[in-house]
MITORKOL-675669 format. One record per residue (C-alpha): x, y, z. Coordinates in steps of 0.2 Angstrom, whole numbers, m for minus. Last residue first. Layout:
MITORKOL-675669
{{X Y Z}},
...
***
This chain:
MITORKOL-675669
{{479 515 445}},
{{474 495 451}},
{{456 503 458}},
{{448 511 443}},
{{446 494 437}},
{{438 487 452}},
{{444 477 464}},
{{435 469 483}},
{{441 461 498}},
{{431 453 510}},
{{441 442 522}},
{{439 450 540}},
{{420 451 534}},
{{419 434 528}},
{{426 426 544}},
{{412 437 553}},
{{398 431 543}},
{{403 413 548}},
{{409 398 537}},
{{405 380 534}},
{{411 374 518}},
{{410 374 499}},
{{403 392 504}},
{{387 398 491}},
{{390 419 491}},
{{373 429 485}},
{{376 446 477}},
{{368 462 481}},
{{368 476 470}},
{{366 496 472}},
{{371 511 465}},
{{368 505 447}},
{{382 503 432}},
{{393 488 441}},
{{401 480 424}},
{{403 460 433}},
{{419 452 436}},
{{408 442 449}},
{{391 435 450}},
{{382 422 461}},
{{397 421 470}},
{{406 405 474}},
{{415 394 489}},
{{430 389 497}},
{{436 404 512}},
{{454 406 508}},
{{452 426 503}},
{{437 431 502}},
{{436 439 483}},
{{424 450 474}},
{{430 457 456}},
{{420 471 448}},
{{425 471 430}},
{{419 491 426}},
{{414 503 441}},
{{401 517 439}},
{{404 529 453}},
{{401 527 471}},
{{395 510 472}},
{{384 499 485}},
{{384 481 488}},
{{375 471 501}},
{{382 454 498}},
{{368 441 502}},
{{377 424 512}},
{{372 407 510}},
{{367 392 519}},
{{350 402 525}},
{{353 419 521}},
{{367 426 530}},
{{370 445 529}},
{{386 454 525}},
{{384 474 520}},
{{398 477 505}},
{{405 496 501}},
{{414 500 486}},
{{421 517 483}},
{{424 516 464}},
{{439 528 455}},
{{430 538 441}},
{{429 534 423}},
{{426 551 415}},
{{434 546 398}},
{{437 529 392}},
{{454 525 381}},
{{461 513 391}},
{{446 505 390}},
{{445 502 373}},
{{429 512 363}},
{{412 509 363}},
{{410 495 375}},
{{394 483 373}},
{{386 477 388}},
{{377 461 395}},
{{364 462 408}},
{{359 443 409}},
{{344 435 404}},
{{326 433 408}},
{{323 448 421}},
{{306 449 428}},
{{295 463 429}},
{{296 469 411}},
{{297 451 402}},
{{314 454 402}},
{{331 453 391}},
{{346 465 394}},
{{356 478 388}},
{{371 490 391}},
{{381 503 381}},
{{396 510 389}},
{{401 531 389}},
{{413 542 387}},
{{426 537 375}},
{{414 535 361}},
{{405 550 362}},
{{392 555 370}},
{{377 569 367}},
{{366 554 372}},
{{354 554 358}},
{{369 559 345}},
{{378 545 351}},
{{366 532 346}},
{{365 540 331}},
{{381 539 326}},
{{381 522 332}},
{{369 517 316}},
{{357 506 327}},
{{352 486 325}},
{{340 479 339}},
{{334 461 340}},
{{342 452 328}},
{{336 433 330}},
{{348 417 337}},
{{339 404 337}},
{{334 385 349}},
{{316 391 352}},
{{310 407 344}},
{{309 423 353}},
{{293 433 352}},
{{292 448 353}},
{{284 464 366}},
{{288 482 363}},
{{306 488 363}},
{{314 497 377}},
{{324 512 376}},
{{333 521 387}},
{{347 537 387}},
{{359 545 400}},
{{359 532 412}},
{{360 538 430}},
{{378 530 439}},
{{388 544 432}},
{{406 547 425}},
{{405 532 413}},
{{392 540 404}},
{{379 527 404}},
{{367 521 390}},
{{354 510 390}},
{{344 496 380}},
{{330 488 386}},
{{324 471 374}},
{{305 466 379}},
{{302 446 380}},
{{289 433 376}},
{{297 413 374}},
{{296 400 362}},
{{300 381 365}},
{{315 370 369}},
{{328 387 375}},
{{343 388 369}},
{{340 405 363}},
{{351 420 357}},
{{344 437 355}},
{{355 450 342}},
{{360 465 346}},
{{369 476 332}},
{{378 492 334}},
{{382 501 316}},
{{398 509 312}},
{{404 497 299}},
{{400 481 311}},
{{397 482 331}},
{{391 470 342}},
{{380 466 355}},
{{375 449 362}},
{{357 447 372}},
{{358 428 381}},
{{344 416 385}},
{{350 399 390}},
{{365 407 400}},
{{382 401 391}},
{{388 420 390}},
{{383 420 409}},
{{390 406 418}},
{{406 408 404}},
{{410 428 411}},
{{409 420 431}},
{{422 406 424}},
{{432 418 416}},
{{434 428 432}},
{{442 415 442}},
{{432 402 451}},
{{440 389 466}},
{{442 373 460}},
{{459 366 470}},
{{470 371 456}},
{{460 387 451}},
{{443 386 439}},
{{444 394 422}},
{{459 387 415}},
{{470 395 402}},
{{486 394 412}},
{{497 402 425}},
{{502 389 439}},
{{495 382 453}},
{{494 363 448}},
{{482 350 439}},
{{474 366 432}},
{{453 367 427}},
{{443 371 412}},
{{455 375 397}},
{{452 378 383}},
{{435 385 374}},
{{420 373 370}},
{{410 381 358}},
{{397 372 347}},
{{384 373 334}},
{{389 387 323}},
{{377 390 309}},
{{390 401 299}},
{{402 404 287}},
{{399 404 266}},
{{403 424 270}},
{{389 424 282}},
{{378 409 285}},
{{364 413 300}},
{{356 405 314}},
{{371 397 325}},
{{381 413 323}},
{{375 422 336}},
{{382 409 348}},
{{399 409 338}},
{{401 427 342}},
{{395 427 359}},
{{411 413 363}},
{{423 424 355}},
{{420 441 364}},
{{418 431 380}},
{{434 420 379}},
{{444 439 374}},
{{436 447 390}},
{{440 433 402}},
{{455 433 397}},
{{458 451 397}},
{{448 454 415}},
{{458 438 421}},
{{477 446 414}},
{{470 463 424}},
{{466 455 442}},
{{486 445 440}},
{{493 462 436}},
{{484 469 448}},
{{492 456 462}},
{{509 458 454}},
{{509 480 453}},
{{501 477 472}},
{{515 466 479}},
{{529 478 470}},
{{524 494 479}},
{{528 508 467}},
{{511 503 459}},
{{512 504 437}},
{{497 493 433}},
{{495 489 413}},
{{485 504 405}},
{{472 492 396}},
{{463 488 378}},
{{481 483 368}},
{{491 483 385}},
{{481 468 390}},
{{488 455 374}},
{{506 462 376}},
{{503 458 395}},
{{496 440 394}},
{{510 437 378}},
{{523 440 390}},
{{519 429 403}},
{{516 416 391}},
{{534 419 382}},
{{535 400 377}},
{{519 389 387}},
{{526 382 405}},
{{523 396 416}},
{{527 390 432}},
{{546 392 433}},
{{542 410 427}},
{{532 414 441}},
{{545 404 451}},
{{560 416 445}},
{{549 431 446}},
{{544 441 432}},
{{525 443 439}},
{{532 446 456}},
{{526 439 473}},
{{540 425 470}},
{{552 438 473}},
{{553 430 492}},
{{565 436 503}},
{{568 456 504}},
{{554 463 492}},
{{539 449 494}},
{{541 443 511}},
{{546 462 517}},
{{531 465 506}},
{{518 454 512}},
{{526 460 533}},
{{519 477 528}},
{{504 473 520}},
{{494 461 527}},
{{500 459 543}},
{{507 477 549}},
{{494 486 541}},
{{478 475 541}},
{{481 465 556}},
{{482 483 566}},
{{468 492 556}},
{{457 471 564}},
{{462 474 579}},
{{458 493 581}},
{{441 488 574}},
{{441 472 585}},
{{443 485 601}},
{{430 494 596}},
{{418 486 610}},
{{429 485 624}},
{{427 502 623}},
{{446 511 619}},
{{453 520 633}},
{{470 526 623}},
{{483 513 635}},
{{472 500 631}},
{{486 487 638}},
{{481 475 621}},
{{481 490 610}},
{{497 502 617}},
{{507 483 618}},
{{504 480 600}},
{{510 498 593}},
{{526 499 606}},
{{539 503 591}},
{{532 498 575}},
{{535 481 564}},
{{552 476 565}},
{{565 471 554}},
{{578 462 556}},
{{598 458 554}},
{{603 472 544}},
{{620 474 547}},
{{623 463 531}},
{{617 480 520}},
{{609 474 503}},
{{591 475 508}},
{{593 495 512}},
{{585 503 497}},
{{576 489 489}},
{{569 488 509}},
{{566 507 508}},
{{555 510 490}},
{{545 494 497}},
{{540 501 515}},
{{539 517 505}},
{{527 511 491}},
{{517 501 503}},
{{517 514 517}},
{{506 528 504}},
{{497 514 497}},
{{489 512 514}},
{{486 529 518}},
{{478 530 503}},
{{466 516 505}},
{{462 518 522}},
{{470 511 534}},
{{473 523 550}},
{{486 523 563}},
{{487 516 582}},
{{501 525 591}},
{{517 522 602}},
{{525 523 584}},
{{526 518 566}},
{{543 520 557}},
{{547 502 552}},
{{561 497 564}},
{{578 490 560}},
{{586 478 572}},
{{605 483 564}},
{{620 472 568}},
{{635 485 572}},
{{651 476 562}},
{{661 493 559}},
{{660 494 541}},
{{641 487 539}},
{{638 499 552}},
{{645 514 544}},
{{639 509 526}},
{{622 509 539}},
{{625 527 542}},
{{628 534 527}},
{{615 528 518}},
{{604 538 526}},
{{594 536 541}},
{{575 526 540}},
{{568 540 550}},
{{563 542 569}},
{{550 535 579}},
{{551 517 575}},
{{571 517 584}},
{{583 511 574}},
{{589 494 585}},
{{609 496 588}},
{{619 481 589}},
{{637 478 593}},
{{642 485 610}},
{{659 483 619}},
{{657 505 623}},
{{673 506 606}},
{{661 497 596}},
{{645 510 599}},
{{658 526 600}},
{{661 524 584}},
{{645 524 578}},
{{642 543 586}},
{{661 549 579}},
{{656 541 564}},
{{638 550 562}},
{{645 565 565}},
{{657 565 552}},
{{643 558 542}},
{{635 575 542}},
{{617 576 554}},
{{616 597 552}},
{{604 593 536}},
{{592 583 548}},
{{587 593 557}},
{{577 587 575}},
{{597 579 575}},
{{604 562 579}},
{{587 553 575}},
{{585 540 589}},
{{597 524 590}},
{{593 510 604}},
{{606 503 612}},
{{619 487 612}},
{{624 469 615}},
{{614 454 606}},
{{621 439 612}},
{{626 430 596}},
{{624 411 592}},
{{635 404 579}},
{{629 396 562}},
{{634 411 550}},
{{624 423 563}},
{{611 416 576}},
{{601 428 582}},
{{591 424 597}},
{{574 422 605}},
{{569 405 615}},
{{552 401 616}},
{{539 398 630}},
{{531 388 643}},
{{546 385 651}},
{{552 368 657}},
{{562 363 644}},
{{563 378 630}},
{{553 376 614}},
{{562 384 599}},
{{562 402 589}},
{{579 404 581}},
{{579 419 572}},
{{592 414 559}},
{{605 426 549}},
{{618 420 536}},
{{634 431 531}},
{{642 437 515}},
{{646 455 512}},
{{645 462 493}},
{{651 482 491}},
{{647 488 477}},
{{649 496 459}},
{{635 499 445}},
{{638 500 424}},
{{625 504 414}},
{{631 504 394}},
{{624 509 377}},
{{634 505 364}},
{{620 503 352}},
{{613 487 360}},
{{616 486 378}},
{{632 481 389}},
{{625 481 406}},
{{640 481 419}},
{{638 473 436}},
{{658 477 447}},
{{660 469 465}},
{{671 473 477}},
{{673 461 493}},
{{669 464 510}},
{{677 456 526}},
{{667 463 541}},
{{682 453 554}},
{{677 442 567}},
{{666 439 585}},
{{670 457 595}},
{{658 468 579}},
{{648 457 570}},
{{653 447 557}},
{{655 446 537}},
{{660 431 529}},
{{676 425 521}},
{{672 415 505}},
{{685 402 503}},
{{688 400 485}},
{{684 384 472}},
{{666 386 475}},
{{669 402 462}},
{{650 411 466}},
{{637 405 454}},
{{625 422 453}},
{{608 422 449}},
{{605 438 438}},
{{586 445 441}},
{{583 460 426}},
{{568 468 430}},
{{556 478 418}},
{{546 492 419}},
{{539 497 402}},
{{544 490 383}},
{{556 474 382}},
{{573 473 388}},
{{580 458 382}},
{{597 448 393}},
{{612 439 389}},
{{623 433 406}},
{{640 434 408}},
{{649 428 426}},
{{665 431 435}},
{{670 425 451}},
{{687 425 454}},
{{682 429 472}},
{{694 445 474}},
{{689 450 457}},
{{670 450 458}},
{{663 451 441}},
{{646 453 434}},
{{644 455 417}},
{{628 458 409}},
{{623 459 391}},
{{613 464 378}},
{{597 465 369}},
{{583 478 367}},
{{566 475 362}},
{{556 489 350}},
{{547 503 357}},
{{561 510 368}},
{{556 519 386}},
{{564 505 395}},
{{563 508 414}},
{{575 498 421}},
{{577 487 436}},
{{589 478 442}},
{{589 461 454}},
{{603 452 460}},
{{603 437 470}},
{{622 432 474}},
{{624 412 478}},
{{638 404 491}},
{{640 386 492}},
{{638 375 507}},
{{629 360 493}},
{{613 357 506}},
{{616 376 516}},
{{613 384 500}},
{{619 402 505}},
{{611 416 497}},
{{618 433 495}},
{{605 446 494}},
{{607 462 479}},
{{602 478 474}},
{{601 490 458}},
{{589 504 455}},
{{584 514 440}},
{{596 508 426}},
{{588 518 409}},
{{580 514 393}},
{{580 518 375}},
{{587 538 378}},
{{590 547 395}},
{{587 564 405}},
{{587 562 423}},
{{582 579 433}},
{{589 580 451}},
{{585 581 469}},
{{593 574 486}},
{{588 574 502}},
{{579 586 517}},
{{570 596 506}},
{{559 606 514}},
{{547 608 530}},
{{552 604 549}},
{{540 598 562}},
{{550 603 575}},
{{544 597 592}},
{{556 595 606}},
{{562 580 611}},
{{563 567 628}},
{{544 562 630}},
{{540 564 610}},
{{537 580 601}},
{{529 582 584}},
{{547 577 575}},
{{545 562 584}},
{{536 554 572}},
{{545 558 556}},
{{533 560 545}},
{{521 550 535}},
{{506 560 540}},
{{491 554 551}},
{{500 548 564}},
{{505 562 569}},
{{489 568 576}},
{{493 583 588}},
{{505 594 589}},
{{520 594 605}},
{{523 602 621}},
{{528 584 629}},
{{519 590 646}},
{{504 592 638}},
{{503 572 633}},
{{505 572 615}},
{{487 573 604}},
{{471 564 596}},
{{479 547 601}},
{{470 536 595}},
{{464 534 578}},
{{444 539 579}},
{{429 531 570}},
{{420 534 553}},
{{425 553 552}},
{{443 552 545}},
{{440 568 537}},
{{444 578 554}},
{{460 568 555}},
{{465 572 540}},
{{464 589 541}},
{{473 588 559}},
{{488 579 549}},
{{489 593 535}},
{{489 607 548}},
{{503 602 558}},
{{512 596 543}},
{{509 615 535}},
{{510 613 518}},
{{524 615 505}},
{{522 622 488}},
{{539 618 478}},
{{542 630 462}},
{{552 625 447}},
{{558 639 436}},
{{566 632 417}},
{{576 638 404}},
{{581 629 391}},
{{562 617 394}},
{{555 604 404}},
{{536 601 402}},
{{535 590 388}},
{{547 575 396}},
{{543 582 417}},
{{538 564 419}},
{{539 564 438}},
{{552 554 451}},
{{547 550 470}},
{{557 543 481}},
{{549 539 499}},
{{552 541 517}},
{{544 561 521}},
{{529 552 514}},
{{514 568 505}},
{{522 571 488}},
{{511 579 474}},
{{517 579 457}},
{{520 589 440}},
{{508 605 442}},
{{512 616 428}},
{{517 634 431}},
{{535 632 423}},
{{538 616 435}},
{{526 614 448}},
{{529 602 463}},
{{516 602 476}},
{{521 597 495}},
{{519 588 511}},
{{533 581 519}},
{{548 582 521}},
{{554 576 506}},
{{565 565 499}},
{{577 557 486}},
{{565 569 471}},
{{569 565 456}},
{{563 574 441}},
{{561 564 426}},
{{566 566 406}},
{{564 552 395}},
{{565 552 374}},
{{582 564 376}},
{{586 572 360}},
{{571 589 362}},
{{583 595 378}},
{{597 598 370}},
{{611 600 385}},
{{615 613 397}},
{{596 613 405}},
{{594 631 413}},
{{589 633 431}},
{{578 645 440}},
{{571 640 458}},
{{556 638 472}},
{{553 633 489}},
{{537 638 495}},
{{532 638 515}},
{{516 635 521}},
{{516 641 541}},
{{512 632 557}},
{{529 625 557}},
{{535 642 556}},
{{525 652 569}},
{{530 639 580}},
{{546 647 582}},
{{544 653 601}},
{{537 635 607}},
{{555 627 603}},
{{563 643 604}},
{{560 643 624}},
{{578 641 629}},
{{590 640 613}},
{{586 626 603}},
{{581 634 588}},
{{595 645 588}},
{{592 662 585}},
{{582 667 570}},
{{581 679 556}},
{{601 674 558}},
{{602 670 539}},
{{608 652 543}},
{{596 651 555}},
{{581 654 545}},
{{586 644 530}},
{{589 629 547}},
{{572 631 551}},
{{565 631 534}},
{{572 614 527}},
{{589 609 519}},
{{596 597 504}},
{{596 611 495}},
{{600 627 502}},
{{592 643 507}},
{{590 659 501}},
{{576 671 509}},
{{558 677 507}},
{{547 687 520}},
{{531 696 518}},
{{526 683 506}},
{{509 678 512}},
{{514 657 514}},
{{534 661 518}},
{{547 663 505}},
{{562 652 500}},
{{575 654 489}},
{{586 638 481}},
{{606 639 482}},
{{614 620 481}},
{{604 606 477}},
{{598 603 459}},
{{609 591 451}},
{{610 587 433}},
{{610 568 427}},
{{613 564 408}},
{{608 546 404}},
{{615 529 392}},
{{626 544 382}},
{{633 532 368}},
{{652 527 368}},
{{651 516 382}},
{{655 519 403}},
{{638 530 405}},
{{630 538 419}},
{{638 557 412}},
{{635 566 426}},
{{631 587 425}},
{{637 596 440}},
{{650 605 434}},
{{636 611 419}},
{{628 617 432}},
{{640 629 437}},
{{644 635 418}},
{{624 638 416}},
{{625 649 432}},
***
């Protein structure tokens, strides 16, 4: 066994230093149904159905009635499991993953009887952290559920309104509610299949062991700059570099046949990095483009990117690089009340001659690409040259658009959504953001590409009702439509396939930032108190990143600010009576990352919120010194005022305060700062039976029934330390009152840096960024200009801390 894997081992390196060691699971794995009564080989890349029929515990599943007469296994929870041994030294690679390529579809990984991942999209990549879990010898188990039984289990907990439609027409023989798992549509039945909702998995899977850093996916665009009719290449590659300490080197990027060859120095610093090369194409050579098939030839060219690293480390990726243009020309037609719809590829308007492709096979493990040529082959020699992959399906494997690319087919791909309305909530939703982004890196460098497409028939079963719905939920089925294939899907084809701008590394991210290594100095400065976001979608890594650089900033501005308002009544160390703090900066002249605390165009960020309240003219600041927790009142106030200090404690793991205390009546003298409260934190502890990661300390000034300052806070430990915080399920009720607008808040768990945002809409909260600690809140927006409670609704959105991991 150990000498077979070993044949399978791959050395990814092209230096003298090992850059990662790959060992490939597939082959022989055994398989055993959900009671155990009956267990059998199977083989990797596979499912159930086609174990079965491999062992002739089954006849062919398409054999008359076999479609309804092997139910049983769909409706079952299969386990895949394995034993392997590592033919290396494990304890000398820093990084070790397990990669699964796909699958299908809903399944818990365990490796030596540790739960390592759940996988529940049939179209994504997933890869675990298996680093102190992997051993010599090693048994890795795969728990599948039913997809039947997972989608109706969803369903049932989808409770606020139904997702049309519950079920196939009875004449399709199928299962209900598809569109609640990230599955192959059509696997549940459609009006010309069967239904064979197949378990296992249907691609590849291996572990990845590697030192400093590793190459984890490579792709590329060609650009053509129209003004100066020169070719440009876009590449973008991504590593995960697990060293502490920067790492320097080089890439090379060579095409031969274009006598192009460019070197470029590069630093790889700690995390998840990308490495974007702008490549110069040789204007001196005639670039010949790709075509589709009956218009020219699919010329190619070879192209070679090595990543020379320090320590004779080395990446080095090959590939295929086709040049062409594509334009959707959308124009006003003379006397039609519409628009034209064509392609028009390098310049030259195409007629659009071909089919539409379904999944070649309900099993995917019998679909080989002998098949697949002899199918794509017969497309060209039938006169046609486009084929639209069907929204039902899959997104196929590689295979089959190499074939296309080869062959000159254009490609109108489809997201796989179908004749269906689907949910939106937040896990389904992060669900298709990581696959719709996992699949266009995937698939973005392929010329027979020419589109994509939302869904197949989604719009036209809304606006024709073809589900019955009341006139009266129609917005909601509206407004889950905008929200998927609007907002998200067609924000990441922007971000992902043409626009890298939606990235905090980005070319024009780093155009904008104007201070030296400002980008990088934001996250250095957040990782010290915050896990940094680590989304497989792209858009929502940039957008957190962009919530967590305001919670630090407006953190730090805070910290500083309360510091020197305390200090205007004492002399410490020969330092003190501070009569002044005016922090940089307060506004932008452009959109660009800066120290301001309003946007370009006034709008507040997070700072500005934090700087209403730690300027208020009454203001309780805590802080620590040698284990003891001070609060000290702060007043700008032109005479004396009466006020109680209460002082609480939270667990973050519960909205009911564990411990509070408020202090009897005093005086607070005009224009001081005065200690009010000063507690050993030992002691503070031991009265809540917390420690320092659990729980948040919070205080506030009053005269017992009305509040006289803000609820400020004291944290005990870094955040990215705190125990028991739990993700927030925040709610807003919209009500207008008067020329402004009460946001009804309610919270499920404690929620640090609450951040409320509508969008475009101009205006300001009453509070925001704020520590949410009670059930309830409501929150006052002021709009810069007439708006509508609706408009506000449809804009709403709201973050948390909880909610970027």
């Amino acid at each position: 066994m150990c000498l077979r894997l070993l044949l399978l081992l791959a050395l990814c390196s092209a230096g003298p230093a090992a850059a990662a060691l790959t060992l490939s699971l597939r082959g022989s794995w055994r398989i055993r149904s959900g009671n155990g009564s009956l267990e059998l080989p199977g083989k990797v890349p596979g499912c159930v159905h086609s174990a079965l029929f491999q062992r002739r515990l089954i006849q062919d599943p398409y054999y008359r009635f076999n479609d309804l007469k092997y139910r049983w296994i769909t409706l079952d929870n299969w386990t895949y499991s394995k034993k392997f041994e590592i033919p290396f030294d494990i304890s000398k690679w820093q990084q070790v993953n397990l990669v699964f390529e796909g699958i299908d579809t809903v399944a818990n990984v365990l490796l030596n009887n540790v739960s390592v991942g759940k996988m529940d999209n049939m179209f994504r990549r997933y890869s675990f952290d298996i680093t102190h879990v992997i051993k010599a010898v090693n048994f890795i188990e795969l728990h599948f559920q039913s997809a039947v039984l997972y989608a109706r289990n969803r369903s049932e907990a989808h409770t606020c309104y139904e997702v049309p439609p519950k079920c196939p027409p009875p004449v399709q023989k199928g299962e209900c509610h598809v569109n609640f798992i990230r599955k192959e549509q059509c696997s549940f039945s459609w009006d010309w299949g069967p239904s064979f909702p197949t378990q296992g998995i249907w691609k590849d899977v291996r572990i990845e062991a590697y030192n400093i850093c590793h190459l984890d996916y490579f792709t590329f665009s060609p650009v053509y700059d129209n003004n100066i009719q020169e070719w440009n290449l876009e590449i973008d590659s991504s590593f995960h570099v697990v060293s502490s300490k920067p790492v320097f080197g080089q890439a090379i990027v060579v095409i031969p046949e274009l006598q192009t060859q460019r070197t470029y120095s590069i630093e790889l610093k700690h995390g998840k990095r990308i490495v974007k090369l702008f490549v110069k194409i040789n204007k001196n050579i005639t670039v010949k483009t790709w075509w589709p098939h009956g218009h020219g030839n699919q010329t190619g060219y070879n192209m070679t990117v090595l990543f020379k690293l320090d320590g004779g480390l080395s990446f080095e990726r090959s590939a295929k690089v086709y040049f062409r243009t594509v334009e959707l020309i959308e124009e006003p037609i003379e006397k039609s009340p519409g628009l034209s719809f064509y392609f028009k590829i390098n310049g030259l308007p195409i007629f659009l001659k071909g089919s539409n492709w379904i999944p070649a096979d309900s099993f995917q493990d019998q679909v080989t690409p002998v098949l697949l040529r002899l199918l794509l082959r017969s497309v060209v020699d039938a006169n046609m040259n486009t084929l639209r992959v069907w929204g039902g399906g899959i997104y196929e494997q590689d295979e089959f658009y190499e074939l296309c690319d080869e062959l000159g087919i254009m490609v109108w791909q489809d997201f796989m959504f179908a004749c269906a309305l689907y949910p939106t909530d937040g896990d389904f939703l992060n669900s298709v953001r990581a696959e719709v982004t996992y699949q266009i890196r995937r698939l973005k460098s392929h010329p027979s590409i020419i589109t994509w497409s939302g869904n197949n028939e989604n719009e036209a079963a809304l606006m024709m009702n073809w589900y019955n719905v009341q006139p009266s939920d129609l917005p909601t089925y509206i407004n889950d439509y905008v929200t998927l294939y609007v907002k998200n899907i067609r924000k990441i084809v922007l971000a992902v396939s043409s626009g890298e701008d939606w990235s905090y590394e980005s070319k024009f991210s780093l155009h904008r930032q104007h201070h030296e290594n400002g980008n990088f100095e934001m996250l250095q400065q957040a990782a010290r108190h915050f896990r940094l976001p680590q989304s497989a979608d792209p858009l929502r890594t940039f957008k957190d990143t962009l919530y967590l650089t305001q919670v630090m900033q407006a953190q730090c501005v805070k910290t500083e600010t309360e510091f020197y308002r305390r200090s205007r009544s004492e002399i410490v160390d020969g330092k003190g009576q501070t009569m002044g703090a005016l922090y940089w900066q307060l506004n932008d002249i452009w959109q660009a990352p800066s120290w301001s605390s309003l946007e370009y165009g006034g709008k507040w960020k997070m700072l500005h919120y934090f700087a209403r309240n730690f300027f208020a003219p009454l203001l309780p600041v805590g802080f620590e010194d040698e284990d003891v927790f001070f609060i000290y009142g702060v007043s700008d106030l032109h005479s004396d005022c009466t006020a109680m200090l209460t002082v609480r404690v939270h667990t973050w793991s519960s909205l009911k305060p564990v411990f509070s205390e408020t202090t009897k009546l005093f005086v607070m003298k005009a224009g001081e700062s005065t200690l009010l409260y000063k507690k050993p934190v030992p002691e503070l502890l031991n009265c809540t039976k917390c420690t320092r990661q659990s729980c948040v300390v919070t205080f506030y000034l009053s005269t017992g029934s009305q509040l006289l300052s803000p609820t400020n806070y004291h944290f005990l430990s870094s955040l990215k330390e705190a125990k028991g915080l739990q993700k927030a399920n925040i709610t807003a009720i919209i009500s207008q009152q008067g020329d402004a607008f009460a946001f009804a808040l309610e919270t499920s768990a404690v929620a640090p840096f609450v951040w409320l945002d509508v969008g475009g809409i101009p205006g300001r909260f009453s509070d925001n960024g704020f520590l949410m600690t009670e059930k309830t809140r409501t929150v006052l927006f002021y709009p810069w200009k007439p708006t509508s409670k609706r408009k506000l609704e449809q804009s709403f959105h709201v973050t948390s801390l909880t909610s970027i991991y």
